[in-house]
Z-matrix of the N, CA and C atoms (Angstrom, degrees):
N
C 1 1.451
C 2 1.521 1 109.02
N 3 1.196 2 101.83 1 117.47
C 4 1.539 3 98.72 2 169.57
C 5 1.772 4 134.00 3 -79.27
N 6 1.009 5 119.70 4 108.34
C 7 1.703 6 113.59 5 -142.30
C 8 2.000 7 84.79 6 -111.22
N 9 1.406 8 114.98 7 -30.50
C 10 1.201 9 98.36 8 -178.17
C 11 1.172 10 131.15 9 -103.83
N 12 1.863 11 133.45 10 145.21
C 13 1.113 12 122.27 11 -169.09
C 14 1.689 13 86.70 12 -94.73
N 15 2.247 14 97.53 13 164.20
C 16 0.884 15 101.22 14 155.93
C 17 1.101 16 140.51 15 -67.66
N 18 1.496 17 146.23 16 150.71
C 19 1.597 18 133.07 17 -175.49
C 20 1.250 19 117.45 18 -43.87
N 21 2.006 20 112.10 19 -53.79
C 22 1.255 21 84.76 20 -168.13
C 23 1.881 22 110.45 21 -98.72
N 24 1.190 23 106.27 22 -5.97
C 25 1.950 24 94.01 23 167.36
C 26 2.251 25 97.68 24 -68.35
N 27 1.172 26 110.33 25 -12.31
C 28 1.616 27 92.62 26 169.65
C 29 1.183 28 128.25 27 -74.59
N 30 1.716 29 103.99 28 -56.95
C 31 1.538 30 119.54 29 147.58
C 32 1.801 31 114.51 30 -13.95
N 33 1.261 32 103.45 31 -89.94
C 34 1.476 33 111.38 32 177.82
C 35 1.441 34 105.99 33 -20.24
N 36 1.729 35 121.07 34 -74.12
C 37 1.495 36 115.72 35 -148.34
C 38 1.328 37 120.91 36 -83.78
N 39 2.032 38 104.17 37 -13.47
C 40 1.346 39 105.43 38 173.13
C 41 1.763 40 105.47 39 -68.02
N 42 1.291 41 111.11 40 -34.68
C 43 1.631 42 100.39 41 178.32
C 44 1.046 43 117.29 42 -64.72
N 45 1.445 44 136.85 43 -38.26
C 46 0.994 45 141.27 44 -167.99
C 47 1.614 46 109.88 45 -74.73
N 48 1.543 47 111.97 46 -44.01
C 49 1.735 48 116.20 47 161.39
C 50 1.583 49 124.80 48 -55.70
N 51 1.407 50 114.29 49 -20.69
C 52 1.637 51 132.59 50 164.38
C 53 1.215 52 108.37 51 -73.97
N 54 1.473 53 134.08 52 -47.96
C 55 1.725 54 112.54 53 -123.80
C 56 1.476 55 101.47 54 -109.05
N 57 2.033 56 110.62 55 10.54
C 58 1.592 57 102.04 56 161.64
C 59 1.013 58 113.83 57 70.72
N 60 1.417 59 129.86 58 14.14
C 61 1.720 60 145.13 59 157.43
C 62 1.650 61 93.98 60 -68.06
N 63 1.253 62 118.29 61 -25.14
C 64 1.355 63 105.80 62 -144.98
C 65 1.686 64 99.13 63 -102.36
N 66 1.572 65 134.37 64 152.28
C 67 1.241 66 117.95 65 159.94
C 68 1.618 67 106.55 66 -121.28
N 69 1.288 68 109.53 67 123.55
C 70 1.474 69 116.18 68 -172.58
C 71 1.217 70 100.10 69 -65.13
N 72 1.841 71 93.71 70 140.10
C 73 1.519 72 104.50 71 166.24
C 74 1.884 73 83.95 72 -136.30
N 75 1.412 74 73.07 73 -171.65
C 76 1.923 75 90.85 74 167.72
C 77 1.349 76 133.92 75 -162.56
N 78 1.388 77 130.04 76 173.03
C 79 1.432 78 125.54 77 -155.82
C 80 1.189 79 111.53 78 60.34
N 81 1.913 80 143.78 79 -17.28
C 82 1.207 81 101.37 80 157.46
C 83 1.692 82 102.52 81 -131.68
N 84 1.455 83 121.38 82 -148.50
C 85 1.299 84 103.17 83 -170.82
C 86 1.508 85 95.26 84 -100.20
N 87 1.291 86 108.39 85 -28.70
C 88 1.723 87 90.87 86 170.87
C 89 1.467 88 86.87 87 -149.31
N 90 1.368 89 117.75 88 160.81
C 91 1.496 90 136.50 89 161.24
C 92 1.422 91 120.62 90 -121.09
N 93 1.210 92 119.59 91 114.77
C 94 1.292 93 127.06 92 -164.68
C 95 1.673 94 107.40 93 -74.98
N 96 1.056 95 118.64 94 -46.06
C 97 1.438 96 116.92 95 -176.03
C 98 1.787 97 105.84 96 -66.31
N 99 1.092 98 134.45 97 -6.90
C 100 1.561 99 127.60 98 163.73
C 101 1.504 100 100.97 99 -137.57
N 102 1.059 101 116.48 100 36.46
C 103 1.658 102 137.45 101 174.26
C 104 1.877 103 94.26 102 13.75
N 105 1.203 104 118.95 103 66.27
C 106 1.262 105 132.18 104 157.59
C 107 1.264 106 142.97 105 -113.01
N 108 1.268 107 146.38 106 166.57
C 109 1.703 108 135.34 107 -134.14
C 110 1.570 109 100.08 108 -165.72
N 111 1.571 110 112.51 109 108.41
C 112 1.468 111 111.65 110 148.64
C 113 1.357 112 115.98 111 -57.03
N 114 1.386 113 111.17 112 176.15
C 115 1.464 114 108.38 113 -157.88
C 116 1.754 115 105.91 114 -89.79
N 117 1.327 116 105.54 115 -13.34
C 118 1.400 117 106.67 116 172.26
C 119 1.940 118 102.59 117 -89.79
N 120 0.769 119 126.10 118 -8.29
C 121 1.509 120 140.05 119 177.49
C 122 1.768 121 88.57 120 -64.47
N 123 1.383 122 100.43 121 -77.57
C 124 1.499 123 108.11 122 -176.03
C 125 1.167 124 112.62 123 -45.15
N 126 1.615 125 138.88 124 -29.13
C 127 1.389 126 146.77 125 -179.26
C 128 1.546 127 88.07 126 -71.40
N 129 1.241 128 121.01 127 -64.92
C 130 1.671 129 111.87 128 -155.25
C 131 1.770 130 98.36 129 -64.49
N 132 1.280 131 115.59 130 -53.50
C 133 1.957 132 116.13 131 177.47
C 134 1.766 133 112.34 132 -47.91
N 135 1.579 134 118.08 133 -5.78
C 136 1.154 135 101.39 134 177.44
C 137 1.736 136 99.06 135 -108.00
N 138 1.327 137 110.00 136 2.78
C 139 1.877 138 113.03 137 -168.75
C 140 0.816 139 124.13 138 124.33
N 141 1.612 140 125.06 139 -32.58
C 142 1.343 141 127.13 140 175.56
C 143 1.309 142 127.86 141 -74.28
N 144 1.268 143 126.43 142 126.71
C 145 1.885 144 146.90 143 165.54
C 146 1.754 145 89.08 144 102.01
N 147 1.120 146 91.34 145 -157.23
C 148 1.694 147 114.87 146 -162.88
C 149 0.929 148 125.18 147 -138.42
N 150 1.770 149 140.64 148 106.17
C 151 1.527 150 139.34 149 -151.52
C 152 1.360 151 95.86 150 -98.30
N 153 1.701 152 111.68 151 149.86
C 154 0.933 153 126.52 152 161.48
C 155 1.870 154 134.40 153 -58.60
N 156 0.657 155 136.43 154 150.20
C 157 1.620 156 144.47 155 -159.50
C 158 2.231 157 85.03 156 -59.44
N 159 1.521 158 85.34 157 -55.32
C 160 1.750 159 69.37 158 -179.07
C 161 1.634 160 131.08 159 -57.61
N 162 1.545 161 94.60 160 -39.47
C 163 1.879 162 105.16 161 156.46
C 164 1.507 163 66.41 162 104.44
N 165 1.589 164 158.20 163 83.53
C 166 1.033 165 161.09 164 -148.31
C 167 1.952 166 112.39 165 176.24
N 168 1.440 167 92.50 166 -60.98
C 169 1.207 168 99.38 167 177.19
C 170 1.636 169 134.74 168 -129.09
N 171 1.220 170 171.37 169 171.53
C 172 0.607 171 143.76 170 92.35
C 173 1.573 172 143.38 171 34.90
N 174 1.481 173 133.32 172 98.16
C 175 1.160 174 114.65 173 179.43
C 176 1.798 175 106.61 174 -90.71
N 177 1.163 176 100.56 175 -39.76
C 178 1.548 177 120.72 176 -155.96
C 179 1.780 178 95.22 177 -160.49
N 180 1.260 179 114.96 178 125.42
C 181 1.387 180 136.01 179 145.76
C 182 1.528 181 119.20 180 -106.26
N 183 1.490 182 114.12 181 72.18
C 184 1.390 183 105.13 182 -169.17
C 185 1.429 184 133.36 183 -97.03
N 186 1.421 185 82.96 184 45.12
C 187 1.722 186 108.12 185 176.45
C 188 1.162 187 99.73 186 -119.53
N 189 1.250 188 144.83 187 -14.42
C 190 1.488 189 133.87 188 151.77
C 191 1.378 190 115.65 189 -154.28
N 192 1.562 191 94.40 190 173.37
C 193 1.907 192 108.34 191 -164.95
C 194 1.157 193 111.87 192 -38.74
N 195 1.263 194 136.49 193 167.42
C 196 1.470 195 145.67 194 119.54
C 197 1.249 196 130.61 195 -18.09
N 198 2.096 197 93.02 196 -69.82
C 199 1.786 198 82.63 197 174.09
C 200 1.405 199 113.09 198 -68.61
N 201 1.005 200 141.31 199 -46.53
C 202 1.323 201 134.44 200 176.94
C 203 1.341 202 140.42 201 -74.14
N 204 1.600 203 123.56 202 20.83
C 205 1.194 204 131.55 203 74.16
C 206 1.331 205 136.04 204 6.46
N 207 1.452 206 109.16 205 -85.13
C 208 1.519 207 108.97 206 -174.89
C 209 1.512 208 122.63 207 -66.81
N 210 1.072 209 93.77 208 -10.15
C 211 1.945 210 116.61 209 -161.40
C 212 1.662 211 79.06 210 -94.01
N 213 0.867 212 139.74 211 -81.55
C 214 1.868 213 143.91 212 -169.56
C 215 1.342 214 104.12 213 -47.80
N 216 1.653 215 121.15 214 -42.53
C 217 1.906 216 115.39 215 -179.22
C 218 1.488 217 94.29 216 -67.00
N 219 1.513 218 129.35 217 -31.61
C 220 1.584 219 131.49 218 -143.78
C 221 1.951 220 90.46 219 -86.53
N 222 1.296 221 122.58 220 -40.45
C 223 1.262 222 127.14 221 -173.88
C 224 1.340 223 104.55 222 -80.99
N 225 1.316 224 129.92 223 -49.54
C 226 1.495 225 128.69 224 172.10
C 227 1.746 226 108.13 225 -73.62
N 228 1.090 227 166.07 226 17.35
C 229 1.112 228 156.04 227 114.34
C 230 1.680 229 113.60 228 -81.08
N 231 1.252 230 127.87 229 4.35
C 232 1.227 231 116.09 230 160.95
C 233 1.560 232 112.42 231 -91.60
N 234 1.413 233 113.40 232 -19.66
C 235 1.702 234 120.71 233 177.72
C 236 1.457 235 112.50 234 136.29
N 237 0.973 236 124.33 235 -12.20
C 238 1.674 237 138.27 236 -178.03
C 239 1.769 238 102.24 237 -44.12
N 240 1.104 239 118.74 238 102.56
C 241 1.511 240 105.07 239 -174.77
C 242 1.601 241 112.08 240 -79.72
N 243 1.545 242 102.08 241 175.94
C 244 1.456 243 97.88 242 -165.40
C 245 1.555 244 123.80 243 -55.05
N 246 1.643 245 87.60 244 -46.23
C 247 1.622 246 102.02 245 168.93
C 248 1.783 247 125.46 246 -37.59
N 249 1.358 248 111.26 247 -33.11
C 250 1.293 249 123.47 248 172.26
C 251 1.397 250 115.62 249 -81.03
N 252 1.900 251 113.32 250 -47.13
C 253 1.530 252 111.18 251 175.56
C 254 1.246 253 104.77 252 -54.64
N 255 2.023 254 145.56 253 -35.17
C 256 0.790 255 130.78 254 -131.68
C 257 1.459 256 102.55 255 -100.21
N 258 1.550 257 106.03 256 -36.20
C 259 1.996 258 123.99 257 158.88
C 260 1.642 259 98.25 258 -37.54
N 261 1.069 260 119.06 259 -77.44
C 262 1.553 261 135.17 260 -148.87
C 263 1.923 262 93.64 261 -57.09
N 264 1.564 263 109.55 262 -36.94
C 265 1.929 264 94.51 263 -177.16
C 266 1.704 265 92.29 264 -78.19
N 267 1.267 266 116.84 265 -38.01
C 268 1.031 267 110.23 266 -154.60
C 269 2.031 268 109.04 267 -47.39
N 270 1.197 269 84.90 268 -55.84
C 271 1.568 270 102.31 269 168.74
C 272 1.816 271 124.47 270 -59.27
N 273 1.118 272 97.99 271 -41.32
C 274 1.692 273 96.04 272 172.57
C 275 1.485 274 136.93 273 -122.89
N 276 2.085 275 106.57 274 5.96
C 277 1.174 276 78.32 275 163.59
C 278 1.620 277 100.43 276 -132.20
């Protein structure tokens, strides 16, 4: 399981989860009609992982796990704002 990000793809997304470019949404990675961004949304809009042909899902995030993945969509669609997702990698991955 890969639990750690590299420094600087971490670097990158914690700024990008700070700097309020972003407007949280959830359940998908971005929604165009309220132009909003799960927090892995914001990972893929800064470069990181690999969108699907539909631009829907995920093909590959191969800068980190699966489950943790699901564990980061599961905290950001319950309400966890970015500022909090961005504490919580900072600290564990």
């Amino acid at each position: 399981m890969k639990n750690k990000l590299d420094k600087k793809e971490k670097i990158i997304w914690l700024k990008e989860l700070r700097s309020g470019k972003y407007k949280q949404g959830k359940d998908e990675l971005y929604t165009k009609e309220n132009d909003s961004y799960c927090c892995l949304g914001v990972a893929r809009a800064c470069g990181l992982g690999r969108k699907s042909n539909s631009g829907n899902e995920l093909l590959s995030m191969t800068f980190l796990d699966q489950e943790i993945q699901f564990d980061l969509g599961q905290k950001n669609d319950n309400g966890m704002p970015f500022e909090e997702i961005a504490n919580w990698i900072e600290k564990n991955l």
